[in-house]
C-alpha positions in Angstrom: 0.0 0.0 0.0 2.9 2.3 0.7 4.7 1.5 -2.7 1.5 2.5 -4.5 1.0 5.3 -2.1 4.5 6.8 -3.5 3.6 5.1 -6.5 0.7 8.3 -7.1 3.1 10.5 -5.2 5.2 10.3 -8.0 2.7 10.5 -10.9 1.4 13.6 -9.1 4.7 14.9 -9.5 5.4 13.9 -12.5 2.0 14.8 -14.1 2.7 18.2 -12.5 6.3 18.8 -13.9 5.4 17.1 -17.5 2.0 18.9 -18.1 2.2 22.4 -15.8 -1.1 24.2 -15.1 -3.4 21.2 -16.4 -6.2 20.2 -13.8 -5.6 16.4 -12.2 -7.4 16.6 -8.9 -10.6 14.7 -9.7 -8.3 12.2 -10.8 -6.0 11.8 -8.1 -8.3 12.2 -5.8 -9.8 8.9 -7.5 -6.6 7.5 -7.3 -6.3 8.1 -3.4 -9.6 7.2 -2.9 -8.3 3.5 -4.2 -5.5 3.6 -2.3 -7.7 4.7 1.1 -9.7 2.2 0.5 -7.0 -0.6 0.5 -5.7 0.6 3.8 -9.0 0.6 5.4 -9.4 -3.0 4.3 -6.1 -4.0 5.1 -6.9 -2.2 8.8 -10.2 -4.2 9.2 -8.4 -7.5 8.0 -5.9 -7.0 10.8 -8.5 -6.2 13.6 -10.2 -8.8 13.1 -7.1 -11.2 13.8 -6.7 -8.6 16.6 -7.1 -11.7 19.2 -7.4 -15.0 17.4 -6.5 -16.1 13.7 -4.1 -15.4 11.3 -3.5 -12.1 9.0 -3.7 -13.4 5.2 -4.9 -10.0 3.5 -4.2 -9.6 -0.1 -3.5 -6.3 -1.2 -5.4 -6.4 -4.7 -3.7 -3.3 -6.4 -5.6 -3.7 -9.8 -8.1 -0.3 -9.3 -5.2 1.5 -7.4 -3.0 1.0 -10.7 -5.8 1.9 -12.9 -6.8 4.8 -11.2 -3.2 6.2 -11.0 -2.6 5.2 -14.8 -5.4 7.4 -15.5 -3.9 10.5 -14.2 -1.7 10.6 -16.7 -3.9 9.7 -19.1 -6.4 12.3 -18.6 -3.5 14.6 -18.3 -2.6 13.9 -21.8 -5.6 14.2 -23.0 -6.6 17.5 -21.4 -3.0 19.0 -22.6 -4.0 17.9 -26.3 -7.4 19.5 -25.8 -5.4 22.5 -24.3 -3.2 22.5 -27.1 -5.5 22.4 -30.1 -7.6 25.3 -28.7 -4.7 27.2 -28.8 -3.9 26.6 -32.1 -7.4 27.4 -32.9 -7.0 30.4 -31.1 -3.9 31.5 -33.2 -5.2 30.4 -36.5 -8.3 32.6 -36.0 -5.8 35.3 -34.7 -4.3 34.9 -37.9 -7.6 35.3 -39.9 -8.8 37.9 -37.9 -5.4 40.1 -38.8 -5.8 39.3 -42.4 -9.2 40.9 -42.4 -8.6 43.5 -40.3 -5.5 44.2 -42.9 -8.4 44.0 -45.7 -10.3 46.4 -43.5 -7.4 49.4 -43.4 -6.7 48.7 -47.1 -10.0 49.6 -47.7 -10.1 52.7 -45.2 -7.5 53.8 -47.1 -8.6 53.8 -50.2 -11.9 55.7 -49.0 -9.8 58.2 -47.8 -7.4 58.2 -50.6 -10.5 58.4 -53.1 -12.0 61.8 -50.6 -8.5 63.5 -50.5 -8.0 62.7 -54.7 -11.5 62.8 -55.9 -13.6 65.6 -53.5 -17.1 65.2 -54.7 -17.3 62.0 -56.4 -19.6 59.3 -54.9 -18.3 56.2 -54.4 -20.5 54.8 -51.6 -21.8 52.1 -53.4 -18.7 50.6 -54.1 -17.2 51.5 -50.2 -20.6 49.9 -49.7 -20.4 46.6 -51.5 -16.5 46.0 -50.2 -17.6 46.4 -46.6 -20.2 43.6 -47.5 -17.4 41.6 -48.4 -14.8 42.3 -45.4 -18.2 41.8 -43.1 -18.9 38.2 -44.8 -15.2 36.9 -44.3 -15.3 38.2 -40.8 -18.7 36.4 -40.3 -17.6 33.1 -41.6 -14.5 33.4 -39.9 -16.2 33.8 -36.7 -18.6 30.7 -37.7 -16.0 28.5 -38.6 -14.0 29.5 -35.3 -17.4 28.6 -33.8 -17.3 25.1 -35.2 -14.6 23.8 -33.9 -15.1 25.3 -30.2 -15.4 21.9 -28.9 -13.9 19.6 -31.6 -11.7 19.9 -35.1 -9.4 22.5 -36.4 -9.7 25.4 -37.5 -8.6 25.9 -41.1 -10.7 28.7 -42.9 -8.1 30.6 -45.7 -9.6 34.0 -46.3 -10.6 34.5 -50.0 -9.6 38.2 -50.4 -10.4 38.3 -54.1 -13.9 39.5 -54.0 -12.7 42.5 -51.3 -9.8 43.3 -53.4 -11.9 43.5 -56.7 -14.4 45.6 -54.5 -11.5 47.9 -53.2 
């Protein structure tokens, strides 16, 4: 009981030093639970020997091991989680700058086209290229949305139609 005791001592540890800031403690506290659980028996066995028979109780490790096996199991699978939604996060950083890029371009030509051309109208065409950067940026933001629990995200930003527009 102690060697599995020091057994999820170390996997706590471990777990800590090999995948820092993810969350465990439902899972080691399983773990414990197991390992409480073991002593208690074990206690019980030996009281009841306390003043005749002999002490034959088998420490049956089999749940202990599992349940400290799947500390580091969940902690792998929470720091893959934790990884992919960071990706996600940068890849939709990375769309959301490429529109927002579209969005100055187009700023600037609006103001380019005001300074250059006073009096000219071109509000239908500023018009119909802000329809485009506000389409990319709502699909963007749906296919982000997609993939909040599962997948990756991998929507490429079709800039052709806000270019022509621009």
């Amino acid at each position: 009981i102690a060697a599995l005791q020091a057994k999820l001592d170390e996997m706590n540890k471990t777990v800590a030093e090999t995948y820092p800031g993810i969350d465990v403690t439902a899972e080691s506290a399983a773990a414990q639970e197991a390992i409480n659980n073991l002593k208690t028996a074990a206690e019980a066995a030996y009281k009841a020997v306390e003043t005749e028979g002999t002490y034959d109780y088998k420490v049956d490790a089999t749940a202990a091991d599992a349940a400290i096996a799947a500390i580091e199991t969940a902690a792998k699978a929470a720091k893959a989680e934790a990884d992919r939604v960071a990706a996600n996060e940068a890849a939709y950083k990375a769309v959301t700058d490429e529109i927002a890029a579209l969005q100055a371009k187009l700023d600037e030509m609006n103001k380019t086209v005001a300074e250059t051309y006073p009096g000219i109208d071109v509000a239908a065409e500023s018009a119909a290229a802000q329809e485009a950067i506000n389409k990319l940026t709502a699909e963007a933001e749906a296919a982000y949305k997609a993939v909040e629990t599962e997948g990756t995200y991998d929507y490429k930003v079709d800039a052709t139609a806000v270019d022509a527009a621009i």
